[in-house]
C-alpha positions as CSV (number, residue, x, y, z in Angstrom):
1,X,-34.6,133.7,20.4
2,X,-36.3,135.0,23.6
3,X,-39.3,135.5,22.4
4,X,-39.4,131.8,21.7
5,X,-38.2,131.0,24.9
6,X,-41.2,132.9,26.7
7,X,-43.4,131.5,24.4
8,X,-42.4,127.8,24.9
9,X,-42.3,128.5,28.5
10,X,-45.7,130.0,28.6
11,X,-47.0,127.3,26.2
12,X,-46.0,124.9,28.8
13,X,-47.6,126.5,32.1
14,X,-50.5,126.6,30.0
15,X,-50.6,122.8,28.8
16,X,-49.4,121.9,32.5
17,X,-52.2,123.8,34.0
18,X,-54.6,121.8,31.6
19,X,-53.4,119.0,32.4
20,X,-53.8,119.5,36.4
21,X,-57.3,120.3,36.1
22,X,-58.1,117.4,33.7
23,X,-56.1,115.6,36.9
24,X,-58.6,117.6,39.7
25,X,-61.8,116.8,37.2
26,X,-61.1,113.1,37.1
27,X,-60.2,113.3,41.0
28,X,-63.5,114.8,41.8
29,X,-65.5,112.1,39.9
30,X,-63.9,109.2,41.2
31,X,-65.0,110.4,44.9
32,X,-68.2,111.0,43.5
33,X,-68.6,107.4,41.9
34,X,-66.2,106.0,45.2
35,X,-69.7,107.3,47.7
36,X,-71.8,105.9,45.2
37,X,-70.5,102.6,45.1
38,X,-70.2,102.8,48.9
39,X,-74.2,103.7,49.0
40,X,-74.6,100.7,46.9
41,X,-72.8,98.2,48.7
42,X,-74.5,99.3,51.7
43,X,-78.2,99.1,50.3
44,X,-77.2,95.5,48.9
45,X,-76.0,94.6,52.2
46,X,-79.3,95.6,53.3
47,X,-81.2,93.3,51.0
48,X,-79.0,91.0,51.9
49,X,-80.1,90.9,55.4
50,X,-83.9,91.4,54.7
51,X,-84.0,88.7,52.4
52,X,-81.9,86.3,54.5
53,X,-85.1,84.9,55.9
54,X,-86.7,84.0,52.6
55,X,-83.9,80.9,51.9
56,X,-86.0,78.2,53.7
57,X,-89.1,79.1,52.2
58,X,-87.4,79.4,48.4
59,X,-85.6,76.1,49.7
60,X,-89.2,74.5,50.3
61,X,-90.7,75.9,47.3
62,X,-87.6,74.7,44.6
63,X,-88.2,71.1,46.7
64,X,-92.3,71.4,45.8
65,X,-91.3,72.1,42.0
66,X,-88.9,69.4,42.2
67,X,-91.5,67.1,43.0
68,X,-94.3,68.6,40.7
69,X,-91.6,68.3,37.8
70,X,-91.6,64.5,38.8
71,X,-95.2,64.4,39.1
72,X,-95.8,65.8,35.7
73,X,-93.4,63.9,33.7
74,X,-94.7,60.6,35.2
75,X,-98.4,61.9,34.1
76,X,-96.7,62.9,30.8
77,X,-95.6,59.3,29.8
78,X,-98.9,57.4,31.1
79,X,-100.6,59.8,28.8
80,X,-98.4,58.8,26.0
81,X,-99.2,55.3,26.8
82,X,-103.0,55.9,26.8
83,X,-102.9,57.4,23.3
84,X,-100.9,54.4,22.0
85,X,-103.0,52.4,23.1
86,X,-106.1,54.9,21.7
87,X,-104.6,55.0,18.7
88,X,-104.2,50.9,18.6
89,X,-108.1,50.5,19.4
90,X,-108.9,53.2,17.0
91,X,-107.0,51.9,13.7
92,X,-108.9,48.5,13.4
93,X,-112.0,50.2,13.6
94,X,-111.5,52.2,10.8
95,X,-110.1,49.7,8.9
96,X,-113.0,47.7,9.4
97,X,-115.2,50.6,8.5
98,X,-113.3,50.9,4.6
99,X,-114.0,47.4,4.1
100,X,-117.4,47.7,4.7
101,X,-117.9,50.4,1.9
Protein backbone atom coordinates (compact mmCIF):
# COMPACT_ATOMS: atom_id res chain seq x y z
CA UNK A 1 0.00 0.00 0.00
CA UNK A 2 3.04 2.38 0.27
CA UNK A 3 4.35 1.66 -2.69
CA UNK A 4 1.17 3.05 -4.22
CA UNK A 5 1.26 5.92 -2.14
CA UNK A 6 4.81 6.99 -3.46
CA UNK A 7 3.90 6.17 -6.72
CA UNK A 8 0.62 8.31 -6.79
CA UNK A 9 2.54 11.02 -5.07
CA UNK A 10 5.33 10.90 -7.53
CA UNK A 11 2.86 10.54 -10.43
CA UNK A 12 1.54 13.82 -9.29
CA UNK A 13 4.77 16.01 -8.91
CA UNK A 14 5.41 14.81 -12.15
CA UNK A 15 2.02 15.77 -13.87
CA UNK A 16 2.14 19.10 -11.67
CA UNK A 17 5.50 19.88 -12.96
CA UNK A 18 4.15 19.41 -16.58
CA UNK A 19 1.61 21.25 -16.14
CA UNK A 20 3.73 24.40 -14.79
CA UNK A 21 5.94 24.44 -17.60
CA UNK A 22 3.00 24.12 -20.13
CA UNK A 23 1.94 27.28 -17.73
CA UNK A 24 5.71 29.09 -18.14
CA UNK A 25 5.64 27.98 -22.18
CA UNK A 26 2.33 29.73 -22.77
CA UNK A 27 3.53 32.69 -20.40
CA UNK A 28 6.58 33.20 -22.43
CA UNK A 29 4.67 33.37 -25.77
CA UNK A 30 2.10 35.65 -24.79
CA UNK A 31 4.98 38.42 -23.90
CA UNK A 32 6.46 37.52 -27.06
CA UNK A 33 3.11 38.14 -29.13
CA UNK A 34 2.16 41.05 -26.18
CA UNK A 35 5.77 43.22 -27.82
CA UNK A 36 4.67 42.22 -31.12
CA UNK A 37 1.40 43.64 -31.04
CA UNK A 38 2.88 46.66 -29.25
CA UNK A 39 5.50 47.00 -32.39
CA UNK A 40 2.51 46.90 -34.50
CA UNK A 41 0.34 49.39 -32.95
CA UNK A 42 3.16 51.65 -32.92
CA UNK A 43 4.20 51.28 -36.75
CA UNK A 44 0.34 51.80 -37.60
CA UNK A 45 0.37 54.68 -35.54
CA UNK A 46 3.05 55.78 -37.62
CA UNK A 47 1.23 55.39 -40.88
CA UNK A 48 -1.26 56.98 -39.39
CA UNK A 49 0.53 60.04 -38.92
CA UNK A 50 2.40 60.00 -42.35
CA UNK A 51 -0.55 59.52 -44.18
CA UNK A 52 -2.65 62.09 -42.30
CA UNK A 53 -1.69 64.59 -44.91
CA UNK A 54 -2.98 62.57 -47.90
CA UNK A 55 -7.00 63.02 -46.78
CA UNK A 56 -7.49 66.38 -48.75
CA UNK A 57 -5.89 65.27 -51.63
CA UNK A 58 -7.94 61.63 -51.62
CA UNK A 59 -10.90 64.03 -50.56
CA UNK A 60 -10.25 66.03 -53.95
CA UNK A 61 -9.59 63.08 -56.03
CA UNK A 62 -13.07 60.91 -54.80
CA UNK A 63 -14.81 64.60 -55.59
CA UNK A 64 -13.06 64.47 -59.36
CA UNK A 65 -14.44 60.78 -59.80
CA UNK A 66 -17.58 61.85 -58.55
CA UNK A 67 -17.93 64.24 -61.17
CA UNK A 68 -16.29 62.06 -64.00
CA UNK A 69 -18.92 59.26 -62.93
CA UNK A 70 -21.57 62.03 -63.69
CA UNK A 71 -19.87 63.07 -66.76
CA UNK A 72 -19.77 59.67 -68.12
CA UNK A 73 -23.16 58.49 -67.50
CA UNK A 74 -24.62 61.69 -69.06
CA UNK A 75 -22.30 60.82 -72.30
CA UNK A 76 -23.52 57.20 -71.81
CA UNK A 77 -27.27 57.97 -72.37
CA UNK A 78 -26.75 60.77 -75.28
CA UNK A 79 -24.93 57.90 -76.84
CA UNK A 80 -27.83 55.68 -76.43
CA UNK A 81 -29.97 58.27 -77.93
CA UNK A 82 -27.74 58.69 -81.04
CA UNK A 83 -27.91 55.03 -81.80
CA UNK A 84 -31.76 55.09 -81.56
CA UNK A 85 -31.92 57.40 -83.59
CA UNK A 86 -29.05 55.58 -85.97
CA UNK A 87 -30.83 52.75 -85.80
CA UNK A 88 -34.34 54.67 -86.83
CA UNK A 89 -32.51 56.34 -90.05
CA UNK A 90 -30.93 53.03 -90.85
CA UNK A 91 -34.12 50.58 -90.82
CA UNK A 92 -36.07 52.42 -93.66
CA UNK A 93 -33.11 52.38 -95.73
CA UNK A 94 -32.88 48.92 -95.84
CA UNK A 95 -36.30 48.34 -96.11
CA UNK A 96 -36.33 50.39 -99.04
CA UNK A 97 -33.31 48.49 -100.35
CA UNK A 98 -35.48 44.72 -100.15
CA UNK A 99 -38.12 46.26 -102.14
CA UNK A 100 -36.08 47.31 -104.72
CA UNK A 101 -34.80 43.64 -105.38
Amino acid sequence: MQLLTILTLIYVAILVIALAASLIAILVYLRRIAGTLGEVGSALEQVRKETAPLEAYMEQVRDATGDSADQLSQAEKKLKSADERLAELVEPASVAEGARS
